[in-house]
C-alpha positions in Angstrom: 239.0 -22.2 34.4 235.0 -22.0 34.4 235.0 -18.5 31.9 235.2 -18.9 27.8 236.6 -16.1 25.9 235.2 -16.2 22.4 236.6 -13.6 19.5 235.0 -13.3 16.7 234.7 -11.2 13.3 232.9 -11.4 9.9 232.9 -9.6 6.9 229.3 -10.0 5.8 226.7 -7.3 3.8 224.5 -6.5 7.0 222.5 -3.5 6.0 220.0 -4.0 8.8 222.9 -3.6 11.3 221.4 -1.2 13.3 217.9 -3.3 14.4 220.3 -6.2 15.4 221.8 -4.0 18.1 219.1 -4.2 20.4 218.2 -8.3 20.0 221.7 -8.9 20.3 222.7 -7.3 23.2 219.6 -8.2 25.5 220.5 -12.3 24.2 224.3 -11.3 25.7 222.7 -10.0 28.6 220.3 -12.8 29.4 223.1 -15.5 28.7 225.5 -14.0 31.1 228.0 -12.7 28.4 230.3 -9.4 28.5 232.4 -8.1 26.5 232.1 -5.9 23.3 230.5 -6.5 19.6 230.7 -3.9 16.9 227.9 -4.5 14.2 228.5 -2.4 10.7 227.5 -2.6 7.2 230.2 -4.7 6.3 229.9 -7.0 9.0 230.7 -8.1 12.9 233.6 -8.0 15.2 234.3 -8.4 18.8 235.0 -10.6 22.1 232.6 -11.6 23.9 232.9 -13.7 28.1 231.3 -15.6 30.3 229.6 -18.9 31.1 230.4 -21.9 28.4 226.8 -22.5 28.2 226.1 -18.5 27.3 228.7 -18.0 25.5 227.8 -21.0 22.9 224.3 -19.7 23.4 225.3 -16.2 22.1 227.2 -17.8 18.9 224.3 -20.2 18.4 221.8 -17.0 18.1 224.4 -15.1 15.7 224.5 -18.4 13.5 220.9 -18.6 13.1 221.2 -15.9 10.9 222.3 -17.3 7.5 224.5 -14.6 6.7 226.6 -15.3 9.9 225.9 -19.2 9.4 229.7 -19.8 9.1 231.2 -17.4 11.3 233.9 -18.8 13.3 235.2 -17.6 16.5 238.4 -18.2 18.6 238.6 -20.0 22.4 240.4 -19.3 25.4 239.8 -19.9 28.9 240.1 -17.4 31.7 239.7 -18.2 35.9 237.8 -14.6 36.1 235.8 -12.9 33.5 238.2 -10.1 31.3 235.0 -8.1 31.0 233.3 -5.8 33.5 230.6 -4.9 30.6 228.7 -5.7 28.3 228.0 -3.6 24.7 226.9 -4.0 21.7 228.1 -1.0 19.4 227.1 0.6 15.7 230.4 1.3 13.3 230.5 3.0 10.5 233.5 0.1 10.2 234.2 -3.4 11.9 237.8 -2.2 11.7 238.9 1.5 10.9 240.6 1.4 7.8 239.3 5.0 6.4 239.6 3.9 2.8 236.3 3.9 0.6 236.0 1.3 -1.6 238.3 -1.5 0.1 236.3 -4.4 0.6 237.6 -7.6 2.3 235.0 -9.4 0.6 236.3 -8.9 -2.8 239.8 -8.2 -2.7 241.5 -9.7 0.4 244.7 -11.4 0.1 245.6 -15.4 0.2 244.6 -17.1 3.2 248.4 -19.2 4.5 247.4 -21.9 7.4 249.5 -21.4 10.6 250.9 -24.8 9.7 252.6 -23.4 6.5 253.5 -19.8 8.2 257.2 -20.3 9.0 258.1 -21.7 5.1 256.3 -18.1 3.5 258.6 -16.7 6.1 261.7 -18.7 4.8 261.4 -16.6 1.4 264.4 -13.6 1.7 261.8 -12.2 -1.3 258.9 -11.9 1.1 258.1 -8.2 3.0 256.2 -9.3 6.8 254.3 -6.5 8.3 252.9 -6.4 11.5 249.8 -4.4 10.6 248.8 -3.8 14.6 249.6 -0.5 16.3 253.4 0.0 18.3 252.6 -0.6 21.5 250.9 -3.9 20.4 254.2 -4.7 18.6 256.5 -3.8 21.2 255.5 -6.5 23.9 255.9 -9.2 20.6 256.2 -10.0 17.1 257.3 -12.3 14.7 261.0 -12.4 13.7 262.4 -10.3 10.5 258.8 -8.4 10.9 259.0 -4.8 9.9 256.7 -2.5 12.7 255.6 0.5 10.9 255.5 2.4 14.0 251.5 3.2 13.6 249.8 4.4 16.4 246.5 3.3 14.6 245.0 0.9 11.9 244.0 3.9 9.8 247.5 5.0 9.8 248.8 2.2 7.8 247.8 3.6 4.5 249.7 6.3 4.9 252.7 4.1 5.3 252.1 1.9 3.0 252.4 4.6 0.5 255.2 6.2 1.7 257.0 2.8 1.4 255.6 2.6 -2.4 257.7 5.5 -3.2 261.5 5.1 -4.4 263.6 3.1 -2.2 260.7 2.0 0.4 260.5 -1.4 1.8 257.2 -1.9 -1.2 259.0 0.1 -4.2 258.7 -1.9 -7.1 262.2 -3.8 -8.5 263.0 -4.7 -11.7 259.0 -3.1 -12.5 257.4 -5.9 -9.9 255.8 -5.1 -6.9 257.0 -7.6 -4.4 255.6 -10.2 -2.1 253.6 -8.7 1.1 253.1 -11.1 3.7 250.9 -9.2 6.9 249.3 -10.2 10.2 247.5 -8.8 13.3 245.7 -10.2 16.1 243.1 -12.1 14.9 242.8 -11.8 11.4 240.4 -9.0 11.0 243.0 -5.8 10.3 244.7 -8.5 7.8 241.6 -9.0 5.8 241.5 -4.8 5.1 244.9 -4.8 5.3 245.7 -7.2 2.2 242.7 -5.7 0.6 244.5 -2.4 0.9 247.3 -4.1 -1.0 245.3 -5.4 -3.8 243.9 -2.1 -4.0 247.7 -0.6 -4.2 248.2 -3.3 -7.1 250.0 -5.5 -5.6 249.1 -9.3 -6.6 251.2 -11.4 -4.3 249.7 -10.7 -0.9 249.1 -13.1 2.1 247.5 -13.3 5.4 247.7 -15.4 8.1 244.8 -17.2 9.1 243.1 -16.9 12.1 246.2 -14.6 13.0 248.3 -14.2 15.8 245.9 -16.0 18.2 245.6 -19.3 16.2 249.5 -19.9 15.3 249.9 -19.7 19.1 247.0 -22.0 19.7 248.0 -24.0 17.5 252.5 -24.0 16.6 254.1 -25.8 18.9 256.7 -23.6 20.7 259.9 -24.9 19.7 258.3 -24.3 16.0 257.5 -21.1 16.5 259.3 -17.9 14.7 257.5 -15.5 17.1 258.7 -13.7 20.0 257.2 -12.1 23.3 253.6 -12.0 23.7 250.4 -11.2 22.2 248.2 -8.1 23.4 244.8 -8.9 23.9 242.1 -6.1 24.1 240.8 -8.0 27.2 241.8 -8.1 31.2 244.4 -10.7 30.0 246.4 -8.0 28.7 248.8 -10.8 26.8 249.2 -14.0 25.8 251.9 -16.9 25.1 251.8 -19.7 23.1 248.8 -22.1 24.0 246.6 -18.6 24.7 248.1 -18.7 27.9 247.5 -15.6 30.1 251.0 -13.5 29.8 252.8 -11.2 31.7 252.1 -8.3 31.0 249.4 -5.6 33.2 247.5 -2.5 32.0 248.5 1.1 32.7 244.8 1.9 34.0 245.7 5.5 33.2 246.8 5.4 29.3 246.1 1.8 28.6 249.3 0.8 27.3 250.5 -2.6 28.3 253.0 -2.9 30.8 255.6 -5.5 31.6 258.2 -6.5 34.7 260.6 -3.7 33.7 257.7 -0.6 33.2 256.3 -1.8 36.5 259.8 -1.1 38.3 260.0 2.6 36.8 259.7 5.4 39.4 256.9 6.6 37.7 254.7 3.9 37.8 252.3 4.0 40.3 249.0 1.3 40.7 246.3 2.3 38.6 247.6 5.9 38.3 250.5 6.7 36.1 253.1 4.8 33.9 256.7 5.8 32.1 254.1 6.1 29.3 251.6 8.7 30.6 253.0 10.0 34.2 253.9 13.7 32.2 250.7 13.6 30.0 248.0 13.8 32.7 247.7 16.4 35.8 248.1 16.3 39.2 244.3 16.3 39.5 243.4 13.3 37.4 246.4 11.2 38.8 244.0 11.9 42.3 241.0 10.8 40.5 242.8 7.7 39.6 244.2 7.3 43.4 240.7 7.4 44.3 239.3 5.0 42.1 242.3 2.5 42.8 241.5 2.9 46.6 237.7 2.0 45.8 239.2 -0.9 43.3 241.4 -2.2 46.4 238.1 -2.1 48.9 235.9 -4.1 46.5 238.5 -6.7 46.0 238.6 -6.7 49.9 234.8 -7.2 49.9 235.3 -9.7 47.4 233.4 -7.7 44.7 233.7 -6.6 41.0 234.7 -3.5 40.5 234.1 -1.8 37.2 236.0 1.3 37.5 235.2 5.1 35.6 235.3 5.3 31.8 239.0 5.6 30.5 240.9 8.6 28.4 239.8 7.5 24.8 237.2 4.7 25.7 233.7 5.5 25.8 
């Protein structure tokens, strides 16, 4: 597999985000990298593709600056590159939370090793939330973890405070709070997410470290407490344990991740509709995608990358 996948995140003071947009991005494009980075005050977040060599080169020019000295990043290895693009993006957040004052900097939660996951699980007293959005939880998830049925990040204070009240899953008992363990994909919505919490007053709240990505990189299957796969935000779609390419496709149409069954639904058409979308789009854009799969099917014919037209929601 000659392409490395690198993700990567940081929650770091950069108040100069904005001039690094420009340095960065041309260092991507010289190395060979695509993918997407998001710079913001609080930091940096993204996946970036490509050569080993550029890819390394790219996280050798972020590390030269000393408040990005100890970012870490996650590997995987692909046979064709999951990106089509390369961008380099200004935030208002790394992560849309939506809640001033929450810093992951100050007030995340406790950092729990893959390693010691499943015995933090093993505790009947502990609360797991998967803190990623539903579709992301319906293709997999770890068992006894409650979804709250978000349909994104910044929904999950919302939730979290309805489940505060009397009789939610985070009511106090007995006038304590109780234990909150939460996870996500690769740590990042965890480290606002538990911050939330400490905001909220809770004092027991973990996190899993590294997230979803590393306990499959790292667990050994017949250890594992998870089930399914793991949506990536890549042309992988999923992955299984080892970060091995899953199952699953992309509706091109709504984007929502699509497995053996949605692909056998009437409705589902190549790069046009899903079970998901089919009544939510009109006769005239499901042409638009026709033609755009048709020119997707002649470049693969010629051998050549096709990069498609900009998505609903994506920009």
């Amino acid at each position: 597999m000659p392409f490395l996948t690198a993700a990567l995140y940081k929650f770091v003071a950069l108040p100069d985000y904005r001039d690094l947009q420009a340095p960065l991005l041309a260092h991507c494009e010289a190395s060979g990298v695509k993918g997407t980075l998001l710079l913001a005050e609080e930091g940096i977040n993204g996946t970036i593709a490509g050569p080993e060599a550029g890819v390394r080169a790219v996280l050798a020019w972020l590390r030269s600056d000393a408040r990005l000295a100890a970012l870490e990043h996650k590997e995987a290895w692909a046979d064709s590159l999951p990106f089509y693009r390369m961008k380099v993006r200004l935030k208002r957040e790394i992560v849309t939370l939506g809640v001033p004052g929450v810093s992951p900097t100050r007030m995340a939660g406790e950092y729990v090793k893959p390693a010691d996951w499943n015995a933090l699980l093993a505790d009947p007293d502990v609360v797991l939330v998967d803190t990623r959005n539903d579709y992301e939880v319906a293709i997999g998830t770890f068992d006894g973890a409650v979804n709250p049925a978000t349909a994104s990040f910044s929904e999950l204070p919302g939730w979290v405070d309805r489940e505060m009240a009397d009789g939610g899953l985070l009511a106090e008992k007995n006038g304590k709070k109780p234990r909150v363990a939460m996870f996500c994909t690769g740590g990042i919505r965890c480290e606002k997410s538990t911050a939330l919490m400490r905001d909220r007053g809770f004092d027991e709240v973990y996190h899993l470290e590294g997230g979803i990505l590393k306990y499959l990189e790292t667990v050994a299957p017949e250890a594992s407490t998870w089930n399914g796969e793991c949506f990536v935000f890549d042309e992988r779609v999923s992955v299984g344990h080892g970060l091995k390419p899953g199952n699953f496709t992309l509706c091109r149409s709504c984007r929502d991740p699509l497995g053996e069954d949605d692909r056998k639904s009437p409705l589902y058409e190549l790069g046009v509709s899903c079970a998901h979308c089919h009544g939510r789009t009109t006769e005239e854009q499901k042409e638009g995608y026709r033609e755009r799969q048709r020119q997707v099917e002649l470049a693969a014919a010629r051998d050549e990358a096709h990069i498609g037209v900009r998505q609903p929601g994506t920009s």
